[in-house]
C-alpha positions in Angstrom: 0.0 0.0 0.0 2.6 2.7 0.9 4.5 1.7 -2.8 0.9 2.7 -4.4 0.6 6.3 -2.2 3.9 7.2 -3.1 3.4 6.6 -6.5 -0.2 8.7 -6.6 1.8 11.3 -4.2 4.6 11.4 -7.0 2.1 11.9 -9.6 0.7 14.9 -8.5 3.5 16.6 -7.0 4.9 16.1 -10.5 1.9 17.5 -12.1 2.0 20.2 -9.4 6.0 21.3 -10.2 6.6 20.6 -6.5 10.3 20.4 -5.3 9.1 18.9 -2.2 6.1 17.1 -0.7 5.6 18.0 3.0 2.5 16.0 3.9 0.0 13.9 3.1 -3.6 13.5 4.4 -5.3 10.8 4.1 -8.6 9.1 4.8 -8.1 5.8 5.9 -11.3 3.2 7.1 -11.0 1.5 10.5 -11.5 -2.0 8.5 -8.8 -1.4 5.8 -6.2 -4.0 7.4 -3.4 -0.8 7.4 -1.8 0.4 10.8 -0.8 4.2 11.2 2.5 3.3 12.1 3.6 0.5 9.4 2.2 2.8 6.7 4.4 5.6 7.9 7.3 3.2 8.8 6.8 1.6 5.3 6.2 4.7 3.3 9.6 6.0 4.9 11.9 2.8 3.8 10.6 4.1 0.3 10.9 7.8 -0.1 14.4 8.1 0.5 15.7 10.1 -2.1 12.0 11.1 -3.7 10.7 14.6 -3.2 8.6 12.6 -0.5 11.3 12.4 1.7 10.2 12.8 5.3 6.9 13.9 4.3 4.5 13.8 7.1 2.0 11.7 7.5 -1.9 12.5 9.0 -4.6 9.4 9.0 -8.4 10.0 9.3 -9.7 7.1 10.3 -13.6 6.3 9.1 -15.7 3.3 10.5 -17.7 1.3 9.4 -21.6 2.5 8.5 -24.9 1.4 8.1 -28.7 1.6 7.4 -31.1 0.3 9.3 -34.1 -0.7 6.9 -36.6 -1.2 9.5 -35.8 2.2 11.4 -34.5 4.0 8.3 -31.5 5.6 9.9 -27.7 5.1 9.8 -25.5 4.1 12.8 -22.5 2.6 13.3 -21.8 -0.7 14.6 -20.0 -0.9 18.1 -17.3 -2.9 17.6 -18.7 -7.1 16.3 -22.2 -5.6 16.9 -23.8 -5.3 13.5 -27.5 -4.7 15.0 -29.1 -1.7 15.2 -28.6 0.2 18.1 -32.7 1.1 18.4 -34.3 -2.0 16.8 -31.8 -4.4 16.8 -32.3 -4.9 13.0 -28.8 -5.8 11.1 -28.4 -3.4 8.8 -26.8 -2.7 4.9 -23.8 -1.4 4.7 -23.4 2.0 3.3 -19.8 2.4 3.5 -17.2 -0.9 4.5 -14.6 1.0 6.0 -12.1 -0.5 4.0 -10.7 2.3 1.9 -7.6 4.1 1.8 -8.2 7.8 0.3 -5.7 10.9 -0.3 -7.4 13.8 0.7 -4.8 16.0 0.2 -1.1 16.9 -0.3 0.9 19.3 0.9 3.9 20.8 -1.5 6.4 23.5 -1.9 7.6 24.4 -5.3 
């Protein structure tokens, strides 16, 4: 995963004309399988010598949602809970928590 952001990270400060990347923000789903720190300790082994080096790294974490078809509302699920919280329904998920999104990057040129 860290190979794949530095390469969209590259990509756009390249587009950008940035000499440097200083950080990254990302949006990251509790469910995706990636830790905070092996990301950042992974995406460091990597950028050594990019215009990534020593970027910093900020993770948003999102959980996991869904709806409740018999209450029509959305919750999230506490923790291996998947029932509603008012009706006790088990709900659709809306949103898996699984993905791993760049929400922004910061540069210098």
């Amino acid at each position: 995963m860290a190979a794949f952001l530095l390469e969209r990270v590259e990509h756009h400060a390249g587009r950008l004309e940035a000499s440097k990347v200083t950080a990254i923000n990302l949006l990251v789903g509790e469910r995706s399988c990636l830790g905070d720190d092996a990301l950042r300790f992974s995406f460091d082994l990597l950028t050594a010598g990019t215009v990534a080096e020593g970027a910093r790294i900020t993770i948003r974490r999102t959980p996991m949602r869904f709806h409740c078809p018999t209450c029509d509302g959305a919750y999230v699920p506490a923790e291996a809970d998947f029932a509603c919280p008012s009706c006790l329904t088990i709900g659709q998920v809306t949103d898996d928590g699984g993905e791993m999104l760049i929400e922004s990057v910061e540069i210098e040129r």
